[in-house]
LUMSEVEX-821271 format. One record per residue (C-alpha): residue number from 1; residue in three letters; x negated, y negated, z. Coordinates in pm, whole numbers, always signed. Example, Ala and Ser with C-alpha at 12.3 -4.5 7.8 and 13.67 -1.06 7.14 Angstrom:
<atoms>
{num = 1	residu = ALA	x = -1230	y = +450	z = +780}
{num = 2	residu = SER	x = -1367	y = +106	z = +714}
</atoms>
This chain:
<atoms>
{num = 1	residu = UNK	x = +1610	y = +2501	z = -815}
{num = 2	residu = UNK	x = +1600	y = +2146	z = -753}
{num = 3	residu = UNK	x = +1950	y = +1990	z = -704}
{num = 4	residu = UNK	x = +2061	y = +1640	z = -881}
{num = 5	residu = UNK	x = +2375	y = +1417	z = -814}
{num = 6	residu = UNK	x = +2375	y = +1196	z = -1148}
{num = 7	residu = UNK	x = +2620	y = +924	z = -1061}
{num = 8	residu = UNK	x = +2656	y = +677	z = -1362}
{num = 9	residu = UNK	x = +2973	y = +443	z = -1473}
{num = 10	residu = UNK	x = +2993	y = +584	z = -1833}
{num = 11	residu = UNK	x = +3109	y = +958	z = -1818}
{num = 12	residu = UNK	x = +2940	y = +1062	z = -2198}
{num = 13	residu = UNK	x = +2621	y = +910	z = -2074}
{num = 14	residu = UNK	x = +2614	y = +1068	z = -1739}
{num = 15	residu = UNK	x = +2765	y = +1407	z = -1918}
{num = 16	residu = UNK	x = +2465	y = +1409	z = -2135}
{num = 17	residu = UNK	x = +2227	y = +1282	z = -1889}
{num = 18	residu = UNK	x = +2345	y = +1621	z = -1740}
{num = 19	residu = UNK	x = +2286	y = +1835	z = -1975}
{num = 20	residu = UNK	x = +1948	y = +1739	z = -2066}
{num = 21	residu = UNK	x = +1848	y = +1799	z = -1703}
{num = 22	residu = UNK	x = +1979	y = +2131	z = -1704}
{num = 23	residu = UNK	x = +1765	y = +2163	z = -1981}
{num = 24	residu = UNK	x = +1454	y = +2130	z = -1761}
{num = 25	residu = UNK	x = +1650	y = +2341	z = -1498}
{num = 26	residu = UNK	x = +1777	y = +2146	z = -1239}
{num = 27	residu = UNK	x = +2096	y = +2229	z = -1088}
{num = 28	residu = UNK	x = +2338	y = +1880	z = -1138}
{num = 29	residu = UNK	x = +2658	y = +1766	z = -1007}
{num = 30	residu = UNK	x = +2787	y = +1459	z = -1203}
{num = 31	residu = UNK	x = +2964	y = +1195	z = -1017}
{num = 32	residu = UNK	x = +3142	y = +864	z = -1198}
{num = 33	residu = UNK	x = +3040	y = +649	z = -876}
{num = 34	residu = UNK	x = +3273	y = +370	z = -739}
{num = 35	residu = UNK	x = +3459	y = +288	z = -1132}
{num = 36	residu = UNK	x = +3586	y = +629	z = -1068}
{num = 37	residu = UNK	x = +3661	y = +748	z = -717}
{num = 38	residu = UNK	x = +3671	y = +653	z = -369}
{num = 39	residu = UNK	x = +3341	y = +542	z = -235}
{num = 40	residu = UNK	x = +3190	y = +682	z = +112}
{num = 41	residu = UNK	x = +2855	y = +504	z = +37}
{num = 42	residu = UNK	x = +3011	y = +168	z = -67}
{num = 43	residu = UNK	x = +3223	y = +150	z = +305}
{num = 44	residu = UNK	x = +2931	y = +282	z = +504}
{num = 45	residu = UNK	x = +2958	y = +646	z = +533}
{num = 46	residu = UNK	x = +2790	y = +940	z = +411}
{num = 47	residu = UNK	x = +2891	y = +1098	z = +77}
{num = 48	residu = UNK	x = +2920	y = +1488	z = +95}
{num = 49	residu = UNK	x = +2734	y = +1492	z = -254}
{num = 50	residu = UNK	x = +2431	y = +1346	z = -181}
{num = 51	residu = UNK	x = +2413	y = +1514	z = +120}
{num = 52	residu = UNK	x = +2348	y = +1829	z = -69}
{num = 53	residu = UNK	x = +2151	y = +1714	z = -339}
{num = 54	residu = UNK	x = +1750	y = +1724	z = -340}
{num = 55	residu = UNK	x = +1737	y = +1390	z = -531}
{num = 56	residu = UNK	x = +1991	y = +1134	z = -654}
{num = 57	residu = UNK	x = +1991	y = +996	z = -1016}
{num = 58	residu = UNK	x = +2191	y = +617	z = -1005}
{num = 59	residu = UNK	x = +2297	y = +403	z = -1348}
{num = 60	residu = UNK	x = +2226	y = +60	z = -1204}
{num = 61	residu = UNK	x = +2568	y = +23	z = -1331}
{num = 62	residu = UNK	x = +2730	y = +288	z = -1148}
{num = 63	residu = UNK	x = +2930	y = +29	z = -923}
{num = 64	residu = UNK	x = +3060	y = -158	z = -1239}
{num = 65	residu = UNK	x = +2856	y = -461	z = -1201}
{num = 66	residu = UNK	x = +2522	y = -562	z = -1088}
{num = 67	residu = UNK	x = +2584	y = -698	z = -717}
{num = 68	residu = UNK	x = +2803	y = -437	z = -687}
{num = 69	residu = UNK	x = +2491	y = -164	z = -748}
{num = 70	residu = UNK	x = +2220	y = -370	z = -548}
{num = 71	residu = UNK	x = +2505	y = -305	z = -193}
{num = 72	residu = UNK	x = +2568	y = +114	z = -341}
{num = 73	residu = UNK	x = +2213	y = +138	z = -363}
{num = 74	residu = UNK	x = +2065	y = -16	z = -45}
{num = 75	residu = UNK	x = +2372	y = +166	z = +113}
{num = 76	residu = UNK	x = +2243	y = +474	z = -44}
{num = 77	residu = UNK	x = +1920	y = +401	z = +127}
{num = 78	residu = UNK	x = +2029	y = +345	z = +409}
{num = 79	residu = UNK	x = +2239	y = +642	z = +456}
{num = 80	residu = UNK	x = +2069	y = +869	z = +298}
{num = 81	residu = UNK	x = +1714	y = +762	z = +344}
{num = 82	residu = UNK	x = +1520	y = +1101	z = +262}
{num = 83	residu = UNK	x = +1624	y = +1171	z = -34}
{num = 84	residu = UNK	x = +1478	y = +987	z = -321}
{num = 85	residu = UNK	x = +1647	y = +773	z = -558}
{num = 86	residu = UNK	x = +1609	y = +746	z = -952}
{num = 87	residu = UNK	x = +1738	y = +385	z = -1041}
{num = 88	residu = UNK	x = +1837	y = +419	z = -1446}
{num = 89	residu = UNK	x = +1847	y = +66	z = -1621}
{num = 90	residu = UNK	x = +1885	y = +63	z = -2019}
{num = 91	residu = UNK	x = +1738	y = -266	z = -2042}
{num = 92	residu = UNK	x = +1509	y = -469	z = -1845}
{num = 93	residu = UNK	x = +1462	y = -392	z = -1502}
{num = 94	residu = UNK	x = +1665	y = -582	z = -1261}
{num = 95	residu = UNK	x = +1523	y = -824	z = -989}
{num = 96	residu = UNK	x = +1656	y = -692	z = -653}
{num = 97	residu = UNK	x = +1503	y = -346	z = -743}
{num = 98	residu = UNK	x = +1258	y = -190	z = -472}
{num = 99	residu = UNK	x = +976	y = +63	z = -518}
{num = 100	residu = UNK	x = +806	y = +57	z = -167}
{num = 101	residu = UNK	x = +1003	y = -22	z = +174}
{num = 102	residu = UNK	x = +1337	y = +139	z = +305}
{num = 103	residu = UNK	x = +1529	y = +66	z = -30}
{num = 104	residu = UNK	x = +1260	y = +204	z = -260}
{num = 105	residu = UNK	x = +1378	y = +374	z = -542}
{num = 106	residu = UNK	x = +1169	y = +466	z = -875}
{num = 107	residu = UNK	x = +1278	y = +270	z = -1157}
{num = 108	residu = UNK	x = +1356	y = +436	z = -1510}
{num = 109	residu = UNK	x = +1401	y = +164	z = -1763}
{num = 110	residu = UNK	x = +1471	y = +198	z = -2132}
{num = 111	residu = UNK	x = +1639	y = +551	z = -2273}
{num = 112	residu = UNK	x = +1657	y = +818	z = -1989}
{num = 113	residu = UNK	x = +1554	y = +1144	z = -2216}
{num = 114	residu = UNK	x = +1544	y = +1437	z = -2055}
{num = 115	residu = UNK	x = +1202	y = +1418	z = -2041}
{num = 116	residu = UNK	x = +1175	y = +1071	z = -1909}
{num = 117	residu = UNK	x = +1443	y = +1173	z = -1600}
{num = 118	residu = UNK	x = +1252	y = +1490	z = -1562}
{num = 119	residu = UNK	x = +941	y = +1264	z = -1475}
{num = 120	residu = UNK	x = +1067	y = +1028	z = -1313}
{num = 121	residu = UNK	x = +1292	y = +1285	z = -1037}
{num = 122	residu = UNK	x = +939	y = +1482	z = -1026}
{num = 123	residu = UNK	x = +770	y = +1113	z = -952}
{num = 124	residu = UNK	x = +1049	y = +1039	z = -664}
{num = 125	residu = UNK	x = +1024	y = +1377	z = -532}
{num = 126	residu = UNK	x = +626	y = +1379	z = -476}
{num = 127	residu = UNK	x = +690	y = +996	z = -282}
{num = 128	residu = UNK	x = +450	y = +826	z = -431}
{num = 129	residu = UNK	x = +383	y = +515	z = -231}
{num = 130	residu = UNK	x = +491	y = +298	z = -394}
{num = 131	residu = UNK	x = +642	y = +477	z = -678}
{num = 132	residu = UNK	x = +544	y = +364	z = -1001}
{num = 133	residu = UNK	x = +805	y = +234	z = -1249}
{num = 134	residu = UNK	x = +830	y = +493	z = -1580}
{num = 135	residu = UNK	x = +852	y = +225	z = -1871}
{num = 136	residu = UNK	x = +1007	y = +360	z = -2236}
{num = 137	residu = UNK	x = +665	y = +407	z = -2394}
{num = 138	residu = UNK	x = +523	y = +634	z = -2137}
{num = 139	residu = UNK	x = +714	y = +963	z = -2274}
{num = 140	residu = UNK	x = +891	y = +1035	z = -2567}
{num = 141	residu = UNK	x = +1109	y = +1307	z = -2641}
</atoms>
């Protein structure tokens, strides 16, 4: 069973985020990033959480604000740079995002379904180089 660490700012979001991936049968933690606890990631070090998860599942709000995310996220990279990253954005996609190079992450924009996450972990966890961004009208749920 594939293991997720959703980390997102808004608790009911990430909560049902959650839920639809158990849905498809991953095993999830949930995590309310930096607005909510303590960091490792944002001060350098390894975070216990993502060091057991298969792939990681970020809000590109998880740090409360959008420089904020673009440092968690290269950090992320950094430290944890074999396990791939699923960047959620509910609008447009941002500009600092990466799909190929150290910091590549794929990009979910638009409503995360369960579906759409479900595709878009499967995309990060094949690696394709570089991943290719899932945009709302490819799936609907």
């Amino acid at each position: 069973m594939t293991r997720v660490l959703v980390v997102h700012h808004d608790l009911d979001l990430a909560g049902m985020e959650a839920d639809s991936l158990r849905r498809y049968g991953y095993d999830v933690t949930e995590c309310g990033g930096p607005t909510r606890n303590r960091c490792p990631v944002l001060s350098g070090r390894a975070c216990d959480l993502a060091e057991r998860a298969d792939v990681l599942v970020y809000d590109s709000w998880a740090s409360g604000d959008a420089e904020g995310a673009r440092s968690l996220i290269e950090n992320i990279r950094e430290i944890h740079p074999d396990t791939p990253v699923v960047l959620t954005s509910p609008g447009l996609p941002l500009s600092w995002e990466e799909t190929s190079g150290d910091h590549a992450v794929t990009v979910l924009t638009g409503q995360p379904t369960g579906a759409r996450l479900d595709e878009a972990i499967r995309e990060a966890l094949v690696g394709t180089s570089p991943p290719a961004a899932v945009t709302p009208a490819a799936v609907t749920e």
